[in-house]
Structures are given as C-alpha cells and as structure tokens.
N, C-alpha and C positions, 0 to 999 in steps of 0.2 A: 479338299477345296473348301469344305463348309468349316471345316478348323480354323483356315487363313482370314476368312471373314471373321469370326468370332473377336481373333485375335485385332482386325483392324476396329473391329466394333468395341471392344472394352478398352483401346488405345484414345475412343477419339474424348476428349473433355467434354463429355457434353453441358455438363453444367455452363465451362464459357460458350457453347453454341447456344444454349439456350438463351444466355443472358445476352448476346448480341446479336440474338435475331432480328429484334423490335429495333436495335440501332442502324440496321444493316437495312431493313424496309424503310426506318425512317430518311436513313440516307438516300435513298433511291429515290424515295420521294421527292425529296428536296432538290434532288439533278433534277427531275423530270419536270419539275416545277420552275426552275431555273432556266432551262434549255428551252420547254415550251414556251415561256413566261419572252422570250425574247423575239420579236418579230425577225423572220429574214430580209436581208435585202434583196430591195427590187433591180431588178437591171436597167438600166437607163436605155432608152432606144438609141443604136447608132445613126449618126450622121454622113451620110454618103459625101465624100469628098471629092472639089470637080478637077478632074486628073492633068487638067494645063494650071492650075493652082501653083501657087508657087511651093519650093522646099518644105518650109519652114508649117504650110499647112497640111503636105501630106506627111510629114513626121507629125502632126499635132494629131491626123484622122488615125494615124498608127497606134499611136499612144492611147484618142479613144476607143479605138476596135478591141485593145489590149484590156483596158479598163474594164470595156464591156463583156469581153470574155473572161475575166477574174470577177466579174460579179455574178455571171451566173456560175462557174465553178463553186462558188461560195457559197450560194444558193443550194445546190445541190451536198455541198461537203454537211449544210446545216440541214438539208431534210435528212441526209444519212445521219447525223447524231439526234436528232429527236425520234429515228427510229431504232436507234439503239439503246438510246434512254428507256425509250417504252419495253424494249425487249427486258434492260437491266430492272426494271418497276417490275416488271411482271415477273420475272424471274425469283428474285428480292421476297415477291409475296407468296410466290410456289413455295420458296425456303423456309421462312417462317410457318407457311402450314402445315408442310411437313417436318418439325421439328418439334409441331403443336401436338401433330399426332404419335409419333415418337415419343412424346415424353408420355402421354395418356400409356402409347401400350406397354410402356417400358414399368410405368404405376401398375395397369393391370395384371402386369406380369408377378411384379410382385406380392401383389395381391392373392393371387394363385398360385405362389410357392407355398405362402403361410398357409394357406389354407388348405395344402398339399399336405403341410407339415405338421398341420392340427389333425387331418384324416388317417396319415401315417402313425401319428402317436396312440389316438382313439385307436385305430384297426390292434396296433401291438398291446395296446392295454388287454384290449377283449381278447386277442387268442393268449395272452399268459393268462388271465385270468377262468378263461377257459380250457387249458393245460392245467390248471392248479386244480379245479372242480372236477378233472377229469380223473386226476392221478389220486 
C-alpha cells in the first residue's frame, strides 16, 4: 500500500503544481470577487389581482406571480454561488498552503539525505581507517 503512494507521489509534477498554485488562489479570488462584487436581485412584491377582472389582466397577475417566483429562484440560485465561490476561495488557499508546506518538507528532506550521506561517508572513513590501525 505504502509502495502505491510513493509511486502516485513521484508521478505527480510537482514543479507545475507548485507554479500554479498562486494562479489557481489568484483565480478564485477573482470569482469570489466577481460573484460578491454583484448585488442579487430583489423580488418585486406581488400584486393581488381582483378575480372578476377581465382575461387579459388575470393572464397579466400570472405572468407577474411567474416573474416574482423567478426572481426569487434567482435570488436564491445567487446566494448558492456566492457560497460556493467562498468554499472554491477557501479551498484554492488550503491548496496553495499545502503545497507551501510540501515543498518545505520535500527541501528538508533533502537536506537530510545529504547529510545522511556526509555521516554515512565520515562513519565508513573511520571504521577503514580504524581496520587499517587495527591490522
């Protein structure tokens, strides 16, 4: 199991995640800014219409009962995308910090090979050198 990860982890580019992380916040940004930035509409109040009225003005109270019920759908379709903007904004900026911290440990890691590799070489120096003073 921990083999299959390795293999997804040396698969993934990270260099272009790295380099598109700040584009990927900044794009979110710029939705979130976009979608906020636009006020919703308001619903107009309906007008009760008097039911011996002739045809032509209870087709007219239909059409605005209809109007009025599509603007609040509308109303509501735009609060659901300002709060999925927020979720994609916040999301957007999890990504970038964990991608901030990824590359730190992915540094420190190597960091700690070499210096794995300087300890490794010193430790093998000293014991040939003290197999040679031995024999």
């Amino acid at each position: 199991m921990a083999l299959s990860w390795l293999v997804v982890l040396k698969s993934v580019p990270w260099s272009d995640v790295i380099s598109n992380a700040p584009k990927l916040a900044d794009g979110a940004k710029k939705l979130w800014n976009a979608v906020s930035g636009s006020p919703a509409q308001q619903a107009l109040p309906a007008t009760e219409a008097n039911p011996a009225s002739a045809p032509e003005a209870q087709a007219l109270a239909g059409i605005e009962a209809r109007v009025t019920s599509l603007e609040a759908e509308a109303a509501d379709l735009h609060s659901q995308m300002l709060a999925s903007s927020e979720l994609i904004k916040g999301l957007a900026e999890q990504n970038t910090q964990l991608i901030k911290r990824i590359e730190a440990n992915r540094i420190r890691t190597l960091w700690l090979a070499a210096a794995t590799a300087v300890l490794a070489l010193v430790a093998i120096t000293g014991l040939v050198l003290a197999m040679q003073h031995g024999a």
